[in-house]
Structure formats: C-alpha cells, structure tokens
C-alpha positions as CSV (number, residue, x, y, z in Angstrom):
1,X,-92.3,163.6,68.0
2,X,-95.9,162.9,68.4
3,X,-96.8,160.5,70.9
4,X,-97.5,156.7,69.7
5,X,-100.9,155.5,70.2
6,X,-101.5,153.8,73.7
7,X,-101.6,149.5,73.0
8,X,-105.9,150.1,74.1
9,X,-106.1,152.1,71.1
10,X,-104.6,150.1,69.0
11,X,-106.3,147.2,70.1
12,X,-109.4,149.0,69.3
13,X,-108.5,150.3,66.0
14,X,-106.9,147.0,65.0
15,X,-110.6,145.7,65.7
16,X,-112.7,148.2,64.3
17,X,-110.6,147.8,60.8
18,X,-109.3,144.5,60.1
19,X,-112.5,143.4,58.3
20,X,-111.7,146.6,55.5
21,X,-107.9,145.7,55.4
22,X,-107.3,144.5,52.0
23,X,-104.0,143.0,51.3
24,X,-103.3,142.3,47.7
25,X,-101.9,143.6,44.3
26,X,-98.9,146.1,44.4
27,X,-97.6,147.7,41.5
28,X,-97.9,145.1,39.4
29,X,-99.1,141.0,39.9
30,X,-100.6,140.1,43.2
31,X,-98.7,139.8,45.9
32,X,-98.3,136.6,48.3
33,X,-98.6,138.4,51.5
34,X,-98.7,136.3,54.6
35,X,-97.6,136.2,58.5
36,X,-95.2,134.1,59.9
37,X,-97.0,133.8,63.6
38,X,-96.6,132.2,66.4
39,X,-99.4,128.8,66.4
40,X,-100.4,129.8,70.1
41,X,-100.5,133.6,70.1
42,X,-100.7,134.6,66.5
43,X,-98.3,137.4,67.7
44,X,-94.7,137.9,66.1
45,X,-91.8,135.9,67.5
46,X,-90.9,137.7,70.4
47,X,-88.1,139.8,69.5
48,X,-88.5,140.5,66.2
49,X,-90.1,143.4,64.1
50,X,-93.0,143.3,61.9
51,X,-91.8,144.1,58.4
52,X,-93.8,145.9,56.3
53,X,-93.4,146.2,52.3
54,X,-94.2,148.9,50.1
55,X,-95.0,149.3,46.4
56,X,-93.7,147.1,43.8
57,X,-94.1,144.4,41.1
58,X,-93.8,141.4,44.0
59,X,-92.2,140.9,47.3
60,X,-93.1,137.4,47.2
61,X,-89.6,136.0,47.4
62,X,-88.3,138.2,50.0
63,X,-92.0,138.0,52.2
64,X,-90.9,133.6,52.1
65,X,-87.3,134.5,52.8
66,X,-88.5,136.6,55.8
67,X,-90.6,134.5,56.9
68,X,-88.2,131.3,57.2
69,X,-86.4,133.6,59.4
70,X,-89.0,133.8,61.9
71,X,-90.1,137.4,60.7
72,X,-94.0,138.8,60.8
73,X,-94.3,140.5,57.3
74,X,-97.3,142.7,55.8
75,X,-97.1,144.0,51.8
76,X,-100.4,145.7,52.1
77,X,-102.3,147.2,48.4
78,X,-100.3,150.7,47.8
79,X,-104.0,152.7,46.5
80,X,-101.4,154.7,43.9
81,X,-103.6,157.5,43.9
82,X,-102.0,160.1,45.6
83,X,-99.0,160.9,47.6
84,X,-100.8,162.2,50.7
85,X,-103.7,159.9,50.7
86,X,-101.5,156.3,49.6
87,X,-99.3,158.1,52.8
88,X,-102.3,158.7,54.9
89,X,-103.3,154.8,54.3
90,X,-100.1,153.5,55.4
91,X,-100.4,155.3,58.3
92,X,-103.7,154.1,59.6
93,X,-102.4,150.3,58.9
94,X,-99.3,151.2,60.6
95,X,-101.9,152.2,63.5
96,X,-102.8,148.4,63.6
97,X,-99.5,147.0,64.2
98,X,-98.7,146.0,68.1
99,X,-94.6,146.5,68.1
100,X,-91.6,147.9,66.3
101,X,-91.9,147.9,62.9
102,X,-89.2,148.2,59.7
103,X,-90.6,149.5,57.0
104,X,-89.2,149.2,53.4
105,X,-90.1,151.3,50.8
106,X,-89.4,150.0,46.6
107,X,-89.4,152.8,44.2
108,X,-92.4,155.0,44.5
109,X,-93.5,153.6,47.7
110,X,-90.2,155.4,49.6
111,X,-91.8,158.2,49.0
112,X,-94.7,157.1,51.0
113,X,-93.2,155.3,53.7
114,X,-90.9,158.5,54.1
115,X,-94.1,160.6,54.0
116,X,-95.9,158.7,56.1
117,X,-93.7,157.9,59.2
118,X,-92.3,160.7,60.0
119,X,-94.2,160.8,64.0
120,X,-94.3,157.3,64.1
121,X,-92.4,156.2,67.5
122,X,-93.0,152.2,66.3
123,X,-91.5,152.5,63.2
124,X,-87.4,151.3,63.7
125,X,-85.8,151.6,60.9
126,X,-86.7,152.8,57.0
127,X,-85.2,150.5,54.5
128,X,-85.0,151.7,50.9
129,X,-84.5,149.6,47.9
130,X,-84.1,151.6,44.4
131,X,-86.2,154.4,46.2
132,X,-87.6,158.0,45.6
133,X,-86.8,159.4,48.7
134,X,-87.7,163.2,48.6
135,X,-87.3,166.1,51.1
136,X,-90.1,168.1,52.0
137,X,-91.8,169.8,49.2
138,X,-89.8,167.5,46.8
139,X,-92.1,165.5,44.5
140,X,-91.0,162.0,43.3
141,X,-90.7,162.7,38.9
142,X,-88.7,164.9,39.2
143,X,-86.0,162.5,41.4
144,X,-84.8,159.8,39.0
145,X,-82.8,162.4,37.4
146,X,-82.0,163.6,33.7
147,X,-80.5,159.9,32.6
148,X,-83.5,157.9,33.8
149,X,-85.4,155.8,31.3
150,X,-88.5,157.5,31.8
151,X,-87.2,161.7,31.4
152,X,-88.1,162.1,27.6
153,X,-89.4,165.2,26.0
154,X,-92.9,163.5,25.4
155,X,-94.3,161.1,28.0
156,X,-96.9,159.5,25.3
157,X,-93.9,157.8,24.1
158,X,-92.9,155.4,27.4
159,X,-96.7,156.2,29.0
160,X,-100.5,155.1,27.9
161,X,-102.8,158.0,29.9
162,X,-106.5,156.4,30.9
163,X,-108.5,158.6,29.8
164,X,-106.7,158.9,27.0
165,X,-107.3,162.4,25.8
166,X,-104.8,164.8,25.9
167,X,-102.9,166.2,27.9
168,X,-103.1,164.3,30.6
169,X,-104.3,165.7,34.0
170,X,-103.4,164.8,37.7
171,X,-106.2,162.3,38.0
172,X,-105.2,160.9,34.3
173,X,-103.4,157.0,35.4
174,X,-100.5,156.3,34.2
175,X,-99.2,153.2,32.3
176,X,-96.2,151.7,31.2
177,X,-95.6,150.6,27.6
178,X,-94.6,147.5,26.8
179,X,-92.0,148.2,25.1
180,X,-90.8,150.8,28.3
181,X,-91.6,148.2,30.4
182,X,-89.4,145.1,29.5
183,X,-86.8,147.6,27.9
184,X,-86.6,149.4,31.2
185,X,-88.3,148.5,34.2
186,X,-88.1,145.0,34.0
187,X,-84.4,144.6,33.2
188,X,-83.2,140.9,34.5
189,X,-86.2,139.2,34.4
190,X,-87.1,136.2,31.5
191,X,-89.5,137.6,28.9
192,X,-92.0,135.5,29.8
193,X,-92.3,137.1,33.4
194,X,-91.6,140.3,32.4
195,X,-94.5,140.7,29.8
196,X,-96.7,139.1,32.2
197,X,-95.5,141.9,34.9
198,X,-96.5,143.9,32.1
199,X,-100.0,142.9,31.5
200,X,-101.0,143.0,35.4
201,X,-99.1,146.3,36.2
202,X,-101.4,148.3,38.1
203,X,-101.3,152.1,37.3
204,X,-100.8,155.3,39.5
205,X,-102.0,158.4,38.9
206,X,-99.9,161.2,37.3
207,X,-100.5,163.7,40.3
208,X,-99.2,161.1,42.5
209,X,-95.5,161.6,41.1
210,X,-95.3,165.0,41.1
211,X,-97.1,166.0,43.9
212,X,-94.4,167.6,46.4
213,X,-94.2,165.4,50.0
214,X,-95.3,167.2,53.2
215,X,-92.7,164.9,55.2
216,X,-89.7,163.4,55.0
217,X,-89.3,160.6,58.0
218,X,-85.1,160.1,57.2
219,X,-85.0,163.3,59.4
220,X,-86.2,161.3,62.7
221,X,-85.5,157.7,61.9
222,X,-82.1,155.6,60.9
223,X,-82.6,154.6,57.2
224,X,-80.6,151.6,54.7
225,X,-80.6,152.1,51.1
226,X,-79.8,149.6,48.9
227,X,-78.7,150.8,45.4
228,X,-79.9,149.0,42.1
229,X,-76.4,149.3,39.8
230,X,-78.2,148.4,37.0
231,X,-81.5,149.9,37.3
232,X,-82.5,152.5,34.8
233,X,-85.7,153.6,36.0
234,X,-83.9,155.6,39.2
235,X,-80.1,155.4,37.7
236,X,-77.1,155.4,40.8
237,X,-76.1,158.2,40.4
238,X,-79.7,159.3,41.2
239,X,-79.7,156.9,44.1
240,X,-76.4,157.7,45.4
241,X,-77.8,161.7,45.7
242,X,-81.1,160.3,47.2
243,X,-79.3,158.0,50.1
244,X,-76.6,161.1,51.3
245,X,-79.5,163.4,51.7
246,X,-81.3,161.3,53.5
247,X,-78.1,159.9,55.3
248,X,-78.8,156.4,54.7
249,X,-76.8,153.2,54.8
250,X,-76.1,152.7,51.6
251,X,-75.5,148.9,50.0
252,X,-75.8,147.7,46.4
253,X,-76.8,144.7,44.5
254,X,-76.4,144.1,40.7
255,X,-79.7,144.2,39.6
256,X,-82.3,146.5,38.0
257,X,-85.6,148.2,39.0
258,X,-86.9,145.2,39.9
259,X,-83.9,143.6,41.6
260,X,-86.5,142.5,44.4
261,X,-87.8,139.9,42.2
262,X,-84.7,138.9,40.6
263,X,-82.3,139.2,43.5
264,X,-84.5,139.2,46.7
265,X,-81.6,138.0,49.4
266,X,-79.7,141.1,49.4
267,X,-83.2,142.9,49.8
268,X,-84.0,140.5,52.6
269,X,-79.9,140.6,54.2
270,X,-80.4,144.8,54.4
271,X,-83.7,144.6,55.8
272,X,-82.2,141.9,58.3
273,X,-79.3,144.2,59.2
274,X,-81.6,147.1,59.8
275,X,-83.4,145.5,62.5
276,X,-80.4,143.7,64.1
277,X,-78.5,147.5,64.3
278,X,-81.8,149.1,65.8
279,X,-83.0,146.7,68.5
C-alpha cells in the first residue's frame, strides 16, 4: 500500500489548492454542499470521519442528515469526463483532507471512488449506493446488466449525443431523454422534480462508461452496498453480482436510481454504520 501523504504535505497541498476547489453540480441540479465544523477549529468533530459523496442527481438530504449528526461532509463536482481523470481528481481532493475519510460512491461515481482509492491509507470505508463497482479492466456500461433500462439495441433511442452527428465517439456527451429519464432514472420522485432533474442533468462523456478501470479499491478496503430494489437503471440482480465480487455489506432500501433523493436515511444509516464498524 503506498504510503499516505505526511500531515506537512497535506497542509501544503490543502493551501496551494483550495482557491481552485469547486464544489458544485453533480450529475444533475446543484448540490448543497457544506461542512458541519467545529466554530473554534473549523476541524471535524473529533472522532468522526469526513464523508465524502460522489456523483449523483443531489445529496442534499443526506449532506443535512449528516451533518445534524455532527458529521464533516464534502459532495465535490464529479468532471464526468473520463474514468481515469474524474478518478485522478478525486484523488488530489482526497489529498486535501486531514483524517479518515468514508467515501460513498452513487451510480457511476463507484466506479471512481473504487478507482481512485485503491492506495489511499485515509480512506475507511467505501460505501456504495446503487453502484457500478467494476474489477480491474472492467468498464462501467457494460455492468448494469442485460435487463437494465438503458441496454437497447440503439442508444439514440434513451440517449441525445452533443455533437449530434453520428455515431457517437468517446468524447461525444451523453444525455438522457426525457422520456428515459422520468421513465427510468427518476422512478419515485413527483413529476415536477423529476423533469426538473431532467432539465439540469449534467452529461458524461460516452468514453467515460466504457472505459475499463485500472483499480479496483474493494480489494484493500471494507466496503457497504446498499441495493436500490426498485431501481432500473442498475437492476438487483446486477447489484447483488456487483456487492459479492466486491465482498460488500450488502443492505437494501425500496427505492429507485435515485433512492438518495427520495429515501436519503437509509443512505445516511449505511454510511453511519460504516464508520461506527471501522473506527
């Protein structure tokens, strides 16, 4: 395992790069992406982890529900542009963290937290929530399985490409349609929030999905997955094959692809019992 970074060096890199750190839109809307802190130190409660969130629609309610429990919480901008270089971000902001960290991956982004993490000695615990969690040289497309939403015959169907000549190429980003979108990815939510999900998504580029991971951090750190049962993006069953590789500790909720909007406390109760089982 690589060595972790002496606290000098992080003092110095947390100094040199907290004026570029932009914290903001996710997957979708904006994110609400504050610190709980301690008034006199601005450090985390003693004790505690800071958790950081990756890639989705909106963590606000679990980042308040986190919070009220006295946890320090980052859900820093995933760039969605590829798999090593969205990795090789995470990394450096993991760099700029003092302390143990749990870090939770949604969808997509547990591809990048597992490809990320692999040699990081701070990072406790990996908590997925309806991840892609792929072994080396595994890319995430293919891992949602045959009975996902999204494996059709022709992607123009559920995708809009920018540019949008055809075919698409790696660099070509990649949208949801609407219709794919509140039918499928945004199962659980009102209308109303779903379509506006919809008109704020933020697209990822189609080499980012099938681009095979260099690293899979599961093999060197204690993982949770928690198991959308109605989500149709990443079915169970695809889930259920993802969390034994990876040898997680599996729980479920009854929600969809999104269940971290419209269920956040079980997101928030896994997260909690990650840290409480790793300290």
């Amino acid at each position: 395992m690589t060595p972790t970074p002496s606290p000098h060096r992080r003092t110095t890199r947390l100094r040199r790069t907290c004026a570029a750190l932009v914290l903001g839109a996710l997957a979708t809307v904006p994110v609400e992406a504050a610190a709980a802190t301690d008034a006199e130190t601005g450090r985390a409660p003693q004790g505690k982890p800071t958790v950081v969130l990756v890639h989705s629609s909106s963590w606000t309610g679990v980042v308040r529900r986190l919070q009220t429990d006295g946890y320090d919480v980052i859900a820093p901008a995933n760039p969605l542009r590829s798999l090593a270089s969205d990795s090789t971000y995470l990394t450096d902001l993991l760099d700029t963290i003092d302390g143990p960290v749990v870090l939770v991956g949604h969808s997509y982004g547990a591809a990048v937290i597992s490809n990320a993490a692999a040699h990081d000695a701070d990072v406790k615990a990996l908590v997925y929530i309806n991840g892609s969690v792929p072994a080396e040289g595994e890319a995430v497309g293919p891992l949602a399985g045959p009975d996902s939403a999204l494996s059709v015959p022709d992607p123009t169907t559920i995708f809009d490409f920018v540019p949008g000549s055809l075919p698409p190429t790696p660099d070509s980003d990649v949208y949801l349609k609407k219709s794919t979108f509140l039918d499928s990815f945004a199962t659980g939510l009102a209308p109303k929030v779903a379509t506006t999900l919809w008109a704020t998504q933020k697209s990822i580029t189609l080499g980012a999905l099938n681009e095979p991971a260099t690293a899979a951090a599961w093999r060197t750190h204690p993982s949770w997955y928690l198991v959308g049962t109605k989500d149709l993006v990443i079915p169970p069953s695809a889930q259920h094959q993802l969390a034994r590789k990876a040898g997680s500790t599996v729980a479920h909720f009854n929600a969809g692809h999104l269940g971290l909007i419209t269920k956040p406390t079980p997101v928030v109760r896994i997260i909690e019992r990650a840290d409480h089982a790793t300290r």
